[in-house]
DRENMI-299973 format. One record per residue: residue in one letter; chain; x, y, z of N, C-alpha, C in turn. Coordinates in nm, 3 decimals. Last residue first. Example, Ala and Ser with C-alpha at 12.3 -4.5 7.8 and 13.67 -1.06 7.14 Angstrom:
2
 resn chain      nu      nv      nw     cau     cav     caw      cu      cv      cw
    S     A   1.285  -0.225   0.708   1.367  -0.106   0.714   1.290   0.003   0.787
    A     A   1.319  -0.569   0.780   1.230  -0.450   0.780   1.320  -0.330   0.780
// end
This chain:
114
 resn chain      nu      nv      nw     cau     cav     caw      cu      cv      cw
    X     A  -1.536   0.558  -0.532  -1.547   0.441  -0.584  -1.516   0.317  -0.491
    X     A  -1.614   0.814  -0.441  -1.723   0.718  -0.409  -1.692   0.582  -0.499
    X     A  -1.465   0.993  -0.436  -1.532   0.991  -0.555  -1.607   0.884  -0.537
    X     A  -1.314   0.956  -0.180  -1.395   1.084  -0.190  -1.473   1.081  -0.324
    X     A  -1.219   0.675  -0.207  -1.283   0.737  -0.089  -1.383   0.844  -0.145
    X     A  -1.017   0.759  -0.419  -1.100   0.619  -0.436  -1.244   0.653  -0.289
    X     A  -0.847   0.930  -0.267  -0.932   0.933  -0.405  -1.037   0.871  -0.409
    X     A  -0.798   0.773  -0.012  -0.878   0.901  -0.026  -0.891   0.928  -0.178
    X     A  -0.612   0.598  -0.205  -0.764   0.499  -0.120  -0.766   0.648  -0.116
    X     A  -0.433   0.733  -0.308  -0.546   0.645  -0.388  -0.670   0.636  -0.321
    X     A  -0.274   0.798  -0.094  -0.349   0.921  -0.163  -0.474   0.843  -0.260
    X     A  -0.197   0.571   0.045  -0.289   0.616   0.094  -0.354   0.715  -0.014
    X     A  -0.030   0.447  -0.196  -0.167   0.398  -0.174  -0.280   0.485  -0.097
    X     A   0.188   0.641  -0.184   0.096   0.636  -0.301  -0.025   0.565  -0.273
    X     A   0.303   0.645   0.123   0.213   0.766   0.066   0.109   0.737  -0.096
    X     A   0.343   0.294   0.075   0.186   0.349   0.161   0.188   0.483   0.115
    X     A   0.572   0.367  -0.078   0.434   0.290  -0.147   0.267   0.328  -0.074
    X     A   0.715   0.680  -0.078   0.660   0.571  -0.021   0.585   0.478  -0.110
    X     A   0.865   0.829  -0.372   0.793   0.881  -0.288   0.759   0.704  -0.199
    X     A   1.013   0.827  -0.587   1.081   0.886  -0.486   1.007   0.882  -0.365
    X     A   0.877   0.815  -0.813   0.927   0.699  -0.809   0.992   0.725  -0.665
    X     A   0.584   0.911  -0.909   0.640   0.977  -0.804   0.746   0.861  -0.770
    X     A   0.513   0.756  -1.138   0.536   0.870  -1.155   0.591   0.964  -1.042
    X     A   0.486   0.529  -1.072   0.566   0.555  -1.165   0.607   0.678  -1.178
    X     A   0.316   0.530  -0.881   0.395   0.515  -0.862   0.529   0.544  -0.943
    X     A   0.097   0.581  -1.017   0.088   0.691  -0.908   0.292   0.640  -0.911
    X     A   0.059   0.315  -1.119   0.101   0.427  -1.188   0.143   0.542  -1.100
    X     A   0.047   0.157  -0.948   0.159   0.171  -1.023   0.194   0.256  -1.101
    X     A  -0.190   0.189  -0.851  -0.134   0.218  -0.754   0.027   0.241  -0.852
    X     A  -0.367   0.116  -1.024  -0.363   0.242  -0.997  -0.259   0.287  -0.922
    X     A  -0.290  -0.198  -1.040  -0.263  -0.095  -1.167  -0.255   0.047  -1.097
    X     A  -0.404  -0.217  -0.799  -0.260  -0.243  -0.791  -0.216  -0.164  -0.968
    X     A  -0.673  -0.201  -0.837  -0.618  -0.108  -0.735  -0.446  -0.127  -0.761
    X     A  -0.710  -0.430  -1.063  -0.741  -0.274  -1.059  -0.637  -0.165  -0.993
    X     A  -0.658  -0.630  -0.889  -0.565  -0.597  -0.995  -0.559  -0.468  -1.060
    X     A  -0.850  -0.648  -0.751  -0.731  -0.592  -0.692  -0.636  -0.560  -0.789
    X     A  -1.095  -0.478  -0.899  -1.083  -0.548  -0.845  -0.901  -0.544  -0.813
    X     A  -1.364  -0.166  -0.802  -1.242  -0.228  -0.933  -1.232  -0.362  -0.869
    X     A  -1.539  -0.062  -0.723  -1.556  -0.066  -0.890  -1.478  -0.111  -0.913
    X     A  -1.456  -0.110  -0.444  -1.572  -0.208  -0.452  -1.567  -0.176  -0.629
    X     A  -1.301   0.119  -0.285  -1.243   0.000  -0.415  -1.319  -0.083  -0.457
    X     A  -1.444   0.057  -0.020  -1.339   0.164  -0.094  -1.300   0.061  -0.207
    X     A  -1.619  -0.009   0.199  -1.613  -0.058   0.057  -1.546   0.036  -0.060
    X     A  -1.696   0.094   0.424  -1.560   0.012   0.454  -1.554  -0.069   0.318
    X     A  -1.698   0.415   0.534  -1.759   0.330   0.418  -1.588   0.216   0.427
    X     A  -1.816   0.324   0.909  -1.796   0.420   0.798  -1.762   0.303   0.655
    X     A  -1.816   0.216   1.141  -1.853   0.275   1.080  -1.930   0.366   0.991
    X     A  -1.533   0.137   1.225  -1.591   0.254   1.315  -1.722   0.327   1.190
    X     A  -1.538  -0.104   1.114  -1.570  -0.111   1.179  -1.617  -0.031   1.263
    X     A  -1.470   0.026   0.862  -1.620  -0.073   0.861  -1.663  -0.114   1.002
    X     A  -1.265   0.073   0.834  -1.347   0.183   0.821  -1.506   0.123   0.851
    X     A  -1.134  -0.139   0.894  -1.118  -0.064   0.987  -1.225   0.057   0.975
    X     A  -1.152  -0.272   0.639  -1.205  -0.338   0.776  -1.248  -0.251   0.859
    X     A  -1.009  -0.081   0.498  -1.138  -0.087   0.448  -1.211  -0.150   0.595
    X     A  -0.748  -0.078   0.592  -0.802   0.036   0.582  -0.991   0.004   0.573
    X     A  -0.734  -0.368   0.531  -0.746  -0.279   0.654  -0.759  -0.182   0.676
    X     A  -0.743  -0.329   0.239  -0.786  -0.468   0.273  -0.870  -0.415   0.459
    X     A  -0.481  -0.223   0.198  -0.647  -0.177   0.142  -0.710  -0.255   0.239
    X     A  -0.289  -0.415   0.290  -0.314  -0.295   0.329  -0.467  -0.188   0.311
    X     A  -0.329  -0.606   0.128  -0.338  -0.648   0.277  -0.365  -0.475   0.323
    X     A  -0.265  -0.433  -0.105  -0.326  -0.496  -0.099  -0.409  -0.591   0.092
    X     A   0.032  -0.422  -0.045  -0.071  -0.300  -0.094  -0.230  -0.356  -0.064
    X     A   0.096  -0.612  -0.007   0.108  -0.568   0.093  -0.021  -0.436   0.088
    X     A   0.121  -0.780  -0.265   0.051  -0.825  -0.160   0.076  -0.722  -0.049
    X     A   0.272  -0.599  -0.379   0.122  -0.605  -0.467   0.087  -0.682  -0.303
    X     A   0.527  -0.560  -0.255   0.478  -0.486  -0.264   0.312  -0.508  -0.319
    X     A   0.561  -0.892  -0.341   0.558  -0.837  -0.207   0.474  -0.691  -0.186
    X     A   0.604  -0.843  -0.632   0.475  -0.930  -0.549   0.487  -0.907  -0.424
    X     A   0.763  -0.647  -0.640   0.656  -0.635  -0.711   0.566  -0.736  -0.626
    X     A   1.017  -0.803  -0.555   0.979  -0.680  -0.466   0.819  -0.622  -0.513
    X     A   1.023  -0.974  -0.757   1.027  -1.012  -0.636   0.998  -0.942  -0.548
    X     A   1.082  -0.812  -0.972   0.941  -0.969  -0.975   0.916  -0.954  -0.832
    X     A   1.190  -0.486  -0.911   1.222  -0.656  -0.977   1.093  -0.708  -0.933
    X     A   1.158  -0.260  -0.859   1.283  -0.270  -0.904   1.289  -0.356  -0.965
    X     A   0.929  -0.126  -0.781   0.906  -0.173  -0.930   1.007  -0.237  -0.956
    X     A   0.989  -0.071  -0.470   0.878  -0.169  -0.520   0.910  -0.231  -0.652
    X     A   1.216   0.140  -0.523   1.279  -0.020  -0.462   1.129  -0.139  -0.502
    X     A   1.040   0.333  -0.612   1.085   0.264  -0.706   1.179   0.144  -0.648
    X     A   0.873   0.406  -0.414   0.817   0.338  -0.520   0.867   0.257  -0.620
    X     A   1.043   0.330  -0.090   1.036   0.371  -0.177   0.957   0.310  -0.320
    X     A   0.881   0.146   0.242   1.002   0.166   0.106   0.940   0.272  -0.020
    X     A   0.682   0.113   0.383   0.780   0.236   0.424   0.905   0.241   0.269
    X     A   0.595  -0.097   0.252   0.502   0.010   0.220   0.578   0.121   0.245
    X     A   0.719  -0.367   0.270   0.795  -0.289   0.197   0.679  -0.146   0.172
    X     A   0.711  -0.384   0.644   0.736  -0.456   0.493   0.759  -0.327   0.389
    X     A   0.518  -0.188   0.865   0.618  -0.305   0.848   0.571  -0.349   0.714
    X     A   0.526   0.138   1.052   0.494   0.061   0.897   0.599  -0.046   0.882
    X     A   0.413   0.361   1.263   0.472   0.240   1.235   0.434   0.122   1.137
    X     A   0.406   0.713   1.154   0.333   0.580   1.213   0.380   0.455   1.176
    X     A   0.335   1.079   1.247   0.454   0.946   1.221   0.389   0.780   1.273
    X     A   0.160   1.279   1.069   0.160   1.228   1.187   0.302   1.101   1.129
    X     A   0.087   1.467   0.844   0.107   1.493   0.999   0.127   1.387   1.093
    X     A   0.115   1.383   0.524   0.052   1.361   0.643   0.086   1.396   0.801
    X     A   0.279   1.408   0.327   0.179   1.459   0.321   0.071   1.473   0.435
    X     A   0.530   1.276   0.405   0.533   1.405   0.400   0.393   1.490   0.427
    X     A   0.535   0.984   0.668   0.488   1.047   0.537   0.445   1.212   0.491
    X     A   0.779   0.807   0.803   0.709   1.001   0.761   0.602   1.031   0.661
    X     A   0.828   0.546   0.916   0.771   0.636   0.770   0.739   0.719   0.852
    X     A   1.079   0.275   1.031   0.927   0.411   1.066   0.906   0.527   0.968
    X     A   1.030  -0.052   0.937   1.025   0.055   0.881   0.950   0.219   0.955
    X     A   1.110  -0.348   0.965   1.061  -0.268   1.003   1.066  -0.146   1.021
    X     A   1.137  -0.666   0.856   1.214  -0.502   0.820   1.049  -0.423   0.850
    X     A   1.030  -0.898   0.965   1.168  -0.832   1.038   1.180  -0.695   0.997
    X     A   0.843  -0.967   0.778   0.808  -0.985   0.941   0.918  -0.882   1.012
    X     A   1.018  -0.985   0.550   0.908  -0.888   0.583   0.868  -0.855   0.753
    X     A   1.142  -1.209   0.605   1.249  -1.092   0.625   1.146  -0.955   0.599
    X     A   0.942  -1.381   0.621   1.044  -1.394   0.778   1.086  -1.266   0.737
    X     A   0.887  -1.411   0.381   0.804  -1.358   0.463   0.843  -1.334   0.597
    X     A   1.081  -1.457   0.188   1.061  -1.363   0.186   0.949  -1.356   0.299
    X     A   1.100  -1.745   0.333   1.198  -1.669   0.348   1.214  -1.505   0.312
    X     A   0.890  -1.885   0.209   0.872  -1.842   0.344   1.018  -1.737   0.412
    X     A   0.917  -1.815  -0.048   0.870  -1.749  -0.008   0.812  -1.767   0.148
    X     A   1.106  -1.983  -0.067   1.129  -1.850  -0.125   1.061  -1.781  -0.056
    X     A   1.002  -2.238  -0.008   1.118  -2.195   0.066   1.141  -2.045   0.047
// end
């Protein structure tokens, strides 16, 4: 019940992000347009945020595979990996998006060939 009820109100909050670092404006649903620290706030926003992050790699990677290119970003770690990395980035920019912290990962993770 919880969690078809957290997935109806994902489906619904729909979010348009800026992301500072990036030039362009692009339509972001669930909690990636949210802040790092609404992610860490509680259990509940943590597994949403870990599954989104995650769904999110997930398409970045498809997508690079399909025009492609390297669609195995994250292949040295496993998700629990990427979701550690991602928490920290996070911890430390608590002000900033979840997608700006993931995207800067995945181009890390991208340009060092992991």
């Amino acid at each position: 019940m919880r969690l078809a009820m957290l997935a109806t109100v994902m489906a619904l909050f729909i979010v348009q992000a800026h992301a500072e670092s990036y030039r362009f404006n692009a339509q972001v649903w669930g909690i990636g347009g949210r802040s790092c620290a609404s992610w860490l706030a509680n259990s509940i926003s943590e597994a949403e945020g870990s599954a989104w992050v995650l769904g999110y790699w997930t398409g970045r990677n498809f997508g690079a595979a399909v025009a492609r290119k390297n669609g195995t970003v994250g292949a040295t770690t496993d998700p629990s990996g990427v979701i550690g990395e991602v928490r920290k980035r996070c911890v430390n920019n608590p002000a900033s998006t979840l997608l700006t912290e993931v995207e800067h990962l995945y181009f890390e993770f991208n340009k060092k060939g992991r």
